[in-house]
C-alpha positions as CSV (number, residue, x, y, z in Angstrom):
1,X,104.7,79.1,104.8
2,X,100.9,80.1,105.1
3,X,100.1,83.5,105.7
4,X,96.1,84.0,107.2
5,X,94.7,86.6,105.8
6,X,92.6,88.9,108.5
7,X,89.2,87.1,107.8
8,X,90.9,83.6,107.6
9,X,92.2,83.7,111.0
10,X,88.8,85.4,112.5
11,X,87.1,82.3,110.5
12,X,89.6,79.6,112.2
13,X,88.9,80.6,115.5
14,X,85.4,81.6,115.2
15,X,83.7,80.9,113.0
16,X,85.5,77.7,111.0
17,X,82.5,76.8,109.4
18,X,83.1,79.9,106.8
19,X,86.2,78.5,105.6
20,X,86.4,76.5,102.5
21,X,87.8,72.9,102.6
22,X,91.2,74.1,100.9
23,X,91.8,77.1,103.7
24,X,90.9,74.5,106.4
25,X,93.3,72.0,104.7
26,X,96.0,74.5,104.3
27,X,95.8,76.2,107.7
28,X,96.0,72.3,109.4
29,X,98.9,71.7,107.0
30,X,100.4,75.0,108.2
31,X,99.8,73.8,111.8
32,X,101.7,70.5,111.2
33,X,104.9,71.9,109.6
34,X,105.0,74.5,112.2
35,X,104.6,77.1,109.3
36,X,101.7,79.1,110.4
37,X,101.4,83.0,110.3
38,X,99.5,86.0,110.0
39,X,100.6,90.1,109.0
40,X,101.0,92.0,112.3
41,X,98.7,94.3,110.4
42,X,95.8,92.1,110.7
43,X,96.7,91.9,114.7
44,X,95.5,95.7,114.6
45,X,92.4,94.9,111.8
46,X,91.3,92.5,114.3
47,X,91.4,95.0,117.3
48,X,89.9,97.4,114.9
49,X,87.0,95.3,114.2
50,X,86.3,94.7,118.3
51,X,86.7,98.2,118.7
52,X,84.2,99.2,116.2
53,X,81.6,96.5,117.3
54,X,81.3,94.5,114.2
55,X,83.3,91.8,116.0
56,X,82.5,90.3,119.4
57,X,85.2,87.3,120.7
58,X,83.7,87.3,123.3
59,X,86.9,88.1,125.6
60,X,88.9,91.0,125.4
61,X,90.6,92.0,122.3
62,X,94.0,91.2,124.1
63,X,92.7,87.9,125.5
64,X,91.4,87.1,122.1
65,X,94.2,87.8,120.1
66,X,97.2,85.7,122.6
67,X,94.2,82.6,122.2
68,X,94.2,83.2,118.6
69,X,97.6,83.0,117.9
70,X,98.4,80.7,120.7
71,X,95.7,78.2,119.2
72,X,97.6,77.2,116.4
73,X,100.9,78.3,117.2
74,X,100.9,81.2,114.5
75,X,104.2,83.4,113.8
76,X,103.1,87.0,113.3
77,X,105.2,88.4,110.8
78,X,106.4,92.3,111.0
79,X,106.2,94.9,108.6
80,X,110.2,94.7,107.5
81,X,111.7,97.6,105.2
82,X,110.9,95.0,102.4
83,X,107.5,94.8,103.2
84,X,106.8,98.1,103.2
85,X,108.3,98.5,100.0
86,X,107.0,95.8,98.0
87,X,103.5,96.9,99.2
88,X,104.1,99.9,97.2
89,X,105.4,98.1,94.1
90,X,103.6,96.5,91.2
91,X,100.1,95.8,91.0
92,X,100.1,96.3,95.2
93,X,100.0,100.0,94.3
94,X,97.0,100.4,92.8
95,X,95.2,98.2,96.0
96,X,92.9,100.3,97.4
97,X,93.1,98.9,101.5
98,X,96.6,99.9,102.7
99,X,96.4,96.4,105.1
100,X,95.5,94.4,102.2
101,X,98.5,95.9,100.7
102,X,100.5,95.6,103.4
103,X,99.2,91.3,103.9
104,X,99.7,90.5,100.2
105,X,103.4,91.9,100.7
106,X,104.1,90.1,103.4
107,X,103.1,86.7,101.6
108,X,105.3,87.7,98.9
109,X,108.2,88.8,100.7
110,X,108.1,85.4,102.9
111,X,107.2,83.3,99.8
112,X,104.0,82.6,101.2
113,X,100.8,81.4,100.0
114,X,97.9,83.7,101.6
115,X,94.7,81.8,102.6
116,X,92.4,84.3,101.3
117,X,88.6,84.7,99.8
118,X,89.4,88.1,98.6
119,X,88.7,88.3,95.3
120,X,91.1,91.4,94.1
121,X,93.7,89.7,96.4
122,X,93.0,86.3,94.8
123,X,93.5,88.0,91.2
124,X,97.1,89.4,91.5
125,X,99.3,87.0,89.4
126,X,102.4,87.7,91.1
127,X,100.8,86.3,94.5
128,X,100.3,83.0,95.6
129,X,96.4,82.6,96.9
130,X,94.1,79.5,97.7
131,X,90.9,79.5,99.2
C-alpha cells in the first residue's frame, strides 16, 4: 500500500510539479494496483489549510476533497484503536505534530510506505518513506 502524506496529496492534485520523480512514480503505481490511500487526518489538515487561507483549490473544501480522492481512487484510512496507539509508541512519541504522528502510524499499522518530503518523518527507522 501507499499512504500520501498531507502535502503529497495537495501536490498530486495541484500542484504535481512539486513532487519528486519517485512520489510521482509511486503514487501512479499506487493508482494501478488499486493500493492508493491517505490518513483521514490529513482530510481535516487539508480543510484546515482552506480554512486558514494558505490553501486555495479553488472549489470548496468539500468539492475539493471528493475530487481529490475520487481522482485517483484513494482509500482514506481511519484512525483504528491501533493507530492511535502506535502513534504514541516509540520514536512517534517524541513527534512534535499530533497528525504527523497520527500519518506515520497509520503507514505502519497498514504496512505502508508513506510518500513523504518530511524530513523528521523520513528519518524514523522503523517507517517505510520514499520521496
Amino acid at each position: 500500500m501507499i499512504l500520501l502524506d498531507t502535502h503529497t496529496l495537495v501536490f498530486d492534485t495541484l500542484a504535481p510539479e512539486r513532487l519528486s520523480k519517485r512520489a510521482k512514480a509511486l503514487i501512479e503505481q499506487g493508482e494501478q494496483a488499486q493500493a492508493l490511500a491517505c490518513a483521514d487526518i490529513s482530510l481535516w489538515e487539508i480543510a484546515m489549510l482552506v480554512f486558514k487561507g494558505r490553501l486555495d483549490p479553488g472549489v470548496s473544501t468539500r468539492d475539493y476533497l471528493d475530487l481529490a480522492l475520487a481522482y485517483r481512487g484513494m482509500e482514506v484510512l481511519a484512525i483504528s484503536p491501533a493507530v492511535a496507539a502506535q502513534s504514541q509508541s516509540g520514536a512517534l512519541a517524541h513527534h512534535g505534530d499530533p497528525a504527523d504522528r497520527l500519518i506515520a502510524a497509520t503507514a505502519m499499522i497498514y504496512d505502508a510506505t508513506l510518500v513523504t518530503r518530511d524530513r523528521a518523518l523520513r528519518g524514523l527507522a522503523e517507517l517505510d518513506t520514499a520521496w
